[in-house]
C-alpha positions in Angstrom: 39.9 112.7 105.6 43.2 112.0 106.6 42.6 112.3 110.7 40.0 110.0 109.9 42.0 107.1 107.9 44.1 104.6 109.5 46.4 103.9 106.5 47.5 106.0 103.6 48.2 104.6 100.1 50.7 105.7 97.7 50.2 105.3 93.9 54.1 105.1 92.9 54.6 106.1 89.2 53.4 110.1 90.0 53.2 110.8 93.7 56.4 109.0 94.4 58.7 108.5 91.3 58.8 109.8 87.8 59.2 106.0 86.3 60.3 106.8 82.6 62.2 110.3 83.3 65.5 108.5 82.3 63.8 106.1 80.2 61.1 107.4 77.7 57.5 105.4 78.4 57.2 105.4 74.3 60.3 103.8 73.7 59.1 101.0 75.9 56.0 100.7 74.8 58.0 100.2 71.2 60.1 97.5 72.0 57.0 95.8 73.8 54.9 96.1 70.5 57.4 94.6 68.4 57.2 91.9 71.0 53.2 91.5 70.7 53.5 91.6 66.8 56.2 89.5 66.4 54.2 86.4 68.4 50.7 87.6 67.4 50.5 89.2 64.2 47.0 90.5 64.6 47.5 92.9 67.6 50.5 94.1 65.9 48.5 97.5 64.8 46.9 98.1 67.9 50.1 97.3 70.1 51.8 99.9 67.8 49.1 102.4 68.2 49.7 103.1 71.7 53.0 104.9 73.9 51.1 103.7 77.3 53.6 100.1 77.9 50.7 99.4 80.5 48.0 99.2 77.4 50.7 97.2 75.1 50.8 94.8 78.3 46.9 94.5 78.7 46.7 94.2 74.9 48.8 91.5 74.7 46.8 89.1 77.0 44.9 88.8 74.0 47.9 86.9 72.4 47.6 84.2 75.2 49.5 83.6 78.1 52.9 83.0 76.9 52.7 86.2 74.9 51.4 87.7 77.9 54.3 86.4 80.1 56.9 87.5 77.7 55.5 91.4 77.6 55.3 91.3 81.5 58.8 89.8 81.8 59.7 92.8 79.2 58.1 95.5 81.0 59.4 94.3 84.3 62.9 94.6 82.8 62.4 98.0 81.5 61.2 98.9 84.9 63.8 98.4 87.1 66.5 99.9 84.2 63.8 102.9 84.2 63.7 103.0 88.4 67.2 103.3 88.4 67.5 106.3 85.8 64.7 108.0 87.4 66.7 110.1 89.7 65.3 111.8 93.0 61.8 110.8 94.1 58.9 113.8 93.4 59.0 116.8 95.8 57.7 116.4 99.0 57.4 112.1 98.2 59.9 111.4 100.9 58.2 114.0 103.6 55.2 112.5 102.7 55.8 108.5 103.5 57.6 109.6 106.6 54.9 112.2 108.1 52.2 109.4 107.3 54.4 107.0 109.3 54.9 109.8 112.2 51.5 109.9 112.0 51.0 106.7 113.1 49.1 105.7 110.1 50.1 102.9 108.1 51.9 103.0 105.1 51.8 101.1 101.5 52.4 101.2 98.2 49.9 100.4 95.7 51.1 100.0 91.7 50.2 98.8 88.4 53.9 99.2 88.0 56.2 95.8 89.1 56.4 95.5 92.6 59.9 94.5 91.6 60.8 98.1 90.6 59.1 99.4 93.6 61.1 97.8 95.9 64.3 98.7 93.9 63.4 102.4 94.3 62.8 102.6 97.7 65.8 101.0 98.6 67.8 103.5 96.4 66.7 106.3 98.1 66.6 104.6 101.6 62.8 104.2 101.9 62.2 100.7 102.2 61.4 100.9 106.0 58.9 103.8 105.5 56.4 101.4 103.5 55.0 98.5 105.2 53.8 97.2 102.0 54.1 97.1 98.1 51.2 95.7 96.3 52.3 95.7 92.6 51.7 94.5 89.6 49.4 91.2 89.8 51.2 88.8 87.8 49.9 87.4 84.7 46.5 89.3 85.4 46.2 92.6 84.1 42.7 92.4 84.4 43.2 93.4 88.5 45.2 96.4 88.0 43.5 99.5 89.0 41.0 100.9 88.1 39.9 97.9 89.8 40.2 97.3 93.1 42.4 94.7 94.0 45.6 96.5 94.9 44.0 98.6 97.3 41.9 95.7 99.0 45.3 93.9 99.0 47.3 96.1 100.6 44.5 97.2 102.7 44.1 93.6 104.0 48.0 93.3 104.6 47.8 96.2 107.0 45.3 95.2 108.9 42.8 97.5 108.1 39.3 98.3 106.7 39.2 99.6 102.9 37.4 102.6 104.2 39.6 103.7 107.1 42.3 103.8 103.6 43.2 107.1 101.4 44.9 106.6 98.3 46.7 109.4 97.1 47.2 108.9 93.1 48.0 111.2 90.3 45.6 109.3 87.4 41.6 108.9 87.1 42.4 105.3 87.6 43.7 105.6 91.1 40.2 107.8 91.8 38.2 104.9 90.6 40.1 102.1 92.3 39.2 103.8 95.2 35.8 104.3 94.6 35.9 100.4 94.0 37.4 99.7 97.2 35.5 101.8 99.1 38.5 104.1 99.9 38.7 108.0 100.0 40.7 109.5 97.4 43.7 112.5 97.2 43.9 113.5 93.6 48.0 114.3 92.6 47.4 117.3 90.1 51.5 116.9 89.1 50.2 118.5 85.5 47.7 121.3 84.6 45.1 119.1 82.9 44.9 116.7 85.7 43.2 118.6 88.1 39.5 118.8 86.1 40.2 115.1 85.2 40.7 113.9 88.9 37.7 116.5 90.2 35.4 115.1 87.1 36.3 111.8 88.3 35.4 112.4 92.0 38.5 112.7 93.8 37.7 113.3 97.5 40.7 116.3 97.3 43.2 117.7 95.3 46.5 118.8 95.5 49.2 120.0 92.9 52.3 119.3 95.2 52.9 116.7 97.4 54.5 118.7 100.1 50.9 119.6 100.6 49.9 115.8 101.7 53.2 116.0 103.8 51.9 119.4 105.5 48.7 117.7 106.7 50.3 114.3 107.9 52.8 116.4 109.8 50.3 118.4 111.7 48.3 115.3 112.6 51.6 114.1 113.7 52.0 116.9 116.1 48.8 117.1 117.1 49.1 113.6 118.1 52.0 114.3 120.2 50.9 117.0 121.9 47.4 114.7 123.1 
Protein backbone atom coordinates (compact mmCIF):
# COMPACT_ATOMS: atom_id res chain seq x y z
CA UNK A 1 0.00 0.00 0.00
CA UNK A 2 2.57 2.28 0.79
CA UNK A 3 5.03 1.43 -2.37
CA UNK A 4 1.97 2.13 -4.22
CA UNK A 5 0.95 5.69 -2.73
CA UNK A 6 2.50 8.90 -3.74
CA UNK A 7 1.74 10.86 -0.54
CA UNK A 8 1.26 9.79 3.04
CA UNK A 9 -1.19 11.54 5.46
CA UNK A 10 -0.72 12.04 9.02
CA UNK A 11 -3.78 12.39 11.45
CA UNK A 12 -2.01 14.64 14.22
CA UNK A 13 -3.82 14.25 17.66
CA UNK A 14 -2.68 10.18 17.94
CA UNK A 15 -0.08 9.30 15.39
CA UNK A 16 1.84 12.42 15.89
CA UNK A 17 1.14 14.24 19.28
CA UNK A 18 -0.77 13.39 22.36
CA UNK A 19 -2.84 16.91 22.27
CA UNK A 20 -4.27 17.07 25.90
CA UNK A 21 -1.35 14.99 27.80
CA UNK A 22 -0.57 18.31 29.69
CA UNK A 23 -3.93 19.55 29.34
CA UNK A 24 -6.89 17.25 30.18
CA UNK A 25 -9.44 17.02 26.90
CA UNK A 26 -12.46 17.11 29.73
CA UNK A 27 -11.31 20.15 31.29
CA UNK A 28 -11.62 21.77 27.88
CA UNK A 29 -14.50 20.46 26.86
CA UNK A 30 -15.85 22.15 30.44
CA UNK A 31 -14.78 25.45 29.95
CA UNK A 32 -16.23 25.18 26.24
CA UNK A 33 -19.77 24.09 27.63
CA UNK A 34 -20.05 26.74 29.99
CA UNK A 35 -19.34 28.82 26.88
CA UNK A 36 -22.30 27.05 24.76
CA UNK A 37 -24.72 27.40 27.86
CA UNK A 38 -23.98 30.65 28.82
CA UNK A 39 -24.99 32.10 25.00
CA UNK A 40 -27.52 29.30 24.29
CA UNK A 41 -29.25 28.07 27.22
CA UNK A 42 -30.82 25.10 25.42
CA UNK A 43 -27.65 23.15 24.44
CA UNK A 44 -26.35 23.76 27.83
CA UNK A 45 -27.21 19.93 28.85
CA UNK A 46 -26.03 18.37 25.90
CA UNK A 47 -22.66 20.56 25.79
CA UNK A 48 -22.28 19.37 29.41
CA UNK A 49 -22.84 15.80 28.59
CA UNK A 50 -19.82 15.32 26.59
CA UNK A 51 -15.57 15.41 27.54
CA UNK A 52 -14.96 15.22 23.51
CA UNK A 53 -14.15 19.51 23.04
CA UNK A 54 -14.55 18.43 19.24
CA UNK A 55 -18.44 17.47 19.94
CA UNK A 56 -18.97 20.69 22.39
CA UNK A 57 -17.60 22.57 19.10
CA UNK A 58 -19.99 20.73 16.59
CA UNK A 59 -22.69 21.15 19.15
CA UNK A 60 -22.43 24.60 19.39
CA UNK A 61 -23.04 25.47 15.61
CA UNK A 62 -26.46 24.85 16.69
CA UNK A 63 -26.20 28.17 18.80
CA UNK A 64 -25.51 30.15 15.48
CA UNK A 65 -22.43 31.51 14.17
CA UNK A 66 -21.25 33.84 16.69
CA UNK A 67 -21.63 31.04 19.32
CA UNK A 68 -19.93 29.00 16.94
CA UNK A 69 -17.03 31.47 16.43
CA UNK A 70 -16.57 31.99 20.06
CA UNK A 71 -16.15 28.00 20.90
CA UNK A 72 -13.71 27.73 17.95
CA UNK A 73 -11.78 30.73 19.03
CA UNK A 74 -11.84 28.85 22.64
CA UNK A 75 -10.79 25.62 21.48
CA UNK A 76 -8.10 27.13 19.28
CA UNK A 77 -6.76 28.79 22.39
CA UNK A 78 -6.78 25.65 24.49
CA UNK A 79 -4.98 24.05 21.65
CA UNK A 80 -1.96 25.77 21.25
CA UNK A 81 -1.63 26.02 25.43
CA UNK A 82 -2.34 22.05 25.10
CA UNK A 83 0.46 21.67 22.04
CA UNK A 84 2.88 23.23 24.05
CA UNK A 85 2.40 21.05 27.33
CA UNK A 86 2.14 18.01 25.26
CA UNK A 87 5.83 17.09 25.47
CA UNK A 88 7.70 14.71 23.00
CA UNK A 89 5.87 13.69 19.82
CA UNK A 90 4.56 9.70 19.89
CA UNK A 91 7.28 7.02 19.39
CA UNK A 92 8.41 6.49 16.07
CA UNK A 93 6.21 10.06 14.90
CA UNK A 94 9.36 11.78 14.00
CA UNK A 95 11.00 8.54 12.12
CA UNK A 96 7.91 8.34 10.49
CA UNK A 97 7.49 11.96 8.69
CA UNK A 98 11.10 11.80 7.87
CA UNK A 99 11.21 8.03 6.25
CA UNK A 100 7.98 9.16 4.28
CA UNK A 101 9.90 12.17 3.07
CA UNK A 102 13.14 9.86 2.26
CA UNK A 103 10.89 8.07 0.56
CA UNK A 104 10.13 10.45 -1.78
CA UNK A 105 6.53 10.49 -0.93
CA UNK A 106 4.82 13.51 -0.04
CA UNK A 107 4.08 14.58 3.18
CA UNK A 108 0.91 16.30 5.05
CA UNK A 109 -0.83 16.74 7.89
CA UNK A 110 -4.55 16.31 7.99
CA UNK A 111 -6.51 17.49 11.51
CA UNK A 112 -9.79 18.25 12.92
CA UNK A 113 -7.51 19.86 15.46
CA UNK A 114 -6.47 23.90 14.51
CA UNK A 115 -4.05 24.02 11.92
CA UNK A 116 -2.76 26.78 14.28
CA UNK A 117 -1.63 24.19 16.93
CA UNK A 118 -0.27 22.09 14.27
CA UNK A 119 2.04 24.34 13.08
CA UNK A 120 3.07 25.32 16.68
CA UNK A 121 4.10 21.73 17.26
CA UNK A 122 6.07 20.98 14.55
CA UNK A 123 8.03 23.88 14.86
CA UNK A 124 8.68 22.94 18.60
CA UNK A 125 10.12 19.86 17.87
CA UNK A 126 11.89 21.01 14.54
CA UNK A 127 9.47 19.37 12.06
CA UNK A 128 8.08 22.01 10.15
CA UNK A 129 10.07 21.16 6.99
CA UNK A 130 9.19 17.47 7.17
CA UNK A 131 5.39 18.32 6.25
CA UNK A 132 4.60 19.94 3.10
CA UNK A 133 1.18 20.63 4.29
CA UNK A 134 -1.29 21.08 7.27
CA UNK A 135 -4.83 20.89 6.43
CA UNK A 136 -6.68 21.71 9.79
CA UNK A 137 -9.50 22.63 11.15
CA UNK A 138 -12.03 24.25 8.52
CA UNK A 139 -13.03 27.34 10.07
CA UNK A 140 -16.39 27.99 11.03
CA UNK A 141 -17.55 24.59 9.36
CA UNK A 142 -17.44 21.73 11.51
CA UNK A 143 -19.57 20.05 9.18
CA UNK A 144 -16.15 19.19 6.85
CA UNK A 145 -14.10 17.68 9.49
CA UNK A 146 -13.52 14.13 9.03
CA UNK A 147 -15.23 11.69 8.80
CA UNK A 148 -15.86 13.59 5.80
CA UNK A 149 -13.60 14.06 3.36
CA UNK A 150 -12.51 17.35 2.93
CA UNK A 151 -9.18 17.44 4.68
CA UNK A 152 -7.85 14.71 2.85
CA UNK A 153 -9.17 15.91 -0.67
CA UNK A 154 -7.54 19.26 0.44
CA UNK A 155 -4.40 18.27 1.29
CA UNK A 156 -4.39 15.76 -1.36
CA UNK A 157 -5.01 18.52 -3.99
CA UNK A 158 -2.19 20.81 -2.40
CA UNK A 159 0.33 18.07 -3.13
CA UNK A 160 -0.41 17.50 -6.24
CA UNK A 161 -1.77 14.32 -6.24
CA UNK A 162 -4.74 11.91 -6.81
CA UNK A 163 -6.84 10.94 -3.53
CA UNK A 164 -6.09 7.41 -4.34
CA UNK A 165 -2.34 7.43 -4.80
CA UNK A 166 -2.91 8.93 -0.74
CA UNK A 167 -2.59 6.74 2.71
CA UNK A 168 -3.80 8.23 5.75
CA UNK A 169 -2.46 6.85 8.69
CA UNK A 170 -5.01 7.77 11.78
CA UNK A 171 -5.57 6.40 15.16
CA UNK A 172 -9.80 6.95 15.25
CA UNK A 173 -12.67 5.23 13.07
CA UNK A 174 -13.16 8.73 11.74
CA UNK A 175 -9.84 8.87 10.03
CA UNK A 176 -10.83 5.14 8.41
CA UNK A 177 -13.97 6.65 7.10
CA UNK A 178 -12.55 9.98 5.73
CA UNK A 179 -10.62 7.84 3.76
CA UNK A 180 -13.05 5.71 2.54
CA UNK A 181 -14.79 9.12 1.50
CA UNK A 182 -11.82 10.27 -0.25
CA UNK A 183 -11.09 7.46 -1.87
CA UNK A 184 -7.75 7.00 0.04
CA UNK A 185 -6.22 3.72 1.56
CA UNK A 186 -6.13 3.63 5.25
CA UNK A 187 -3.27 2.68 8.21
CA UNK A 188 -5.25 2.16 11.29
CA UNK A 189 -2.97 3.64 14.59
CA UNK A 190 -3.96 0.95 17.33
CA UNK A 191 -2.14 3.47 20.14
CA UNK A 192 -4.83 1.65 22.70
CA UNK A 193 -6.10 -2.01 23.06
CA UNK A 194 -9.71 -1.37 22.02
CA UNK A 195 -8.79 0.38 19.01
CA UNK A 196 -7.63 -2.23 16.94
CA UNK A 197 -11.23 -4.25 16.49
CA UNK A 198 -12.75 -0.68 16.08
CA UNK A 199 -10.33 0.46 13.16
CA UNK A 200 -10.54 -3.46 11.60
CA UNK A 201 -14.59 -3.26 12.01
CA UNK A 202 -14.30 -0.01 10.37
CA UNK A 203 -12.25 -1.25 7.33
CA UNK A 204 -8.86 0.02 7.93
CA UNK A 205 -6.70 -1.14 4.97
CA UNK A 206 -3.83 -2.16 7.98
CA UNK A 207 -3.06 -1.91 11.29
CA UNK A 208 -0.36 -1.15 13.42
CA UNK A 209 0.04 -0.56 17.32
CA UNK A 210 3.33 1.52 17.09
CA UNK A 211 4.26 3.86 14.78
CA UNK A 212 7.85 2.83 14.39
CA UNK A 213 6.21 0.20 12.42
CA UNK A 214 4.95 2.85 9.56
CA UNK A 215 8.61 4.23 9.93
CA UNK A 216 10.00 0.57 9.31
CA UNK A 217 8.22 0.25 6.04
CA UNK A 218 8.85 3.87 4.70
CA UNK A 219 12.53 3.30 5.47
CA UNK A 220 12.88 0.16 3.50
CA UNK A 221 11.10 1.75 0.53
CA UNK A 222 13.50 4.41 1.04
CA UNK A 223 16.37 2.08 0.55
CA UNK A 224 15.05 0.14 -1.84
CA UNK A 225 14.66 3.25 -3.79
CA UNK A 226 18.26 4.04 -3.45
CA UNK A 227 19.66 1.09 -4.26
CA UNK A 228 17.34 1.18 -7.97
Amino acid sequence: MLSASRAVLFDFDGPICDVFRGLSAPSVAEELAELVAQQAPHLGERARATDDPMEVHRISEEGGTALLGAVEEALAAAELRAVKAAGAPVEGAVQALHAAGDAKRRVAVVSNNSAACVIEFLTINGLADVVAEVVGRPSLRPRLMKPAPYPLLAAANALGVDPTEAVLVGDAVTDVEAAKAAGARSIGFANKPLKWSALADAGADAIVSDMQAVADVLINLGFSDRRA
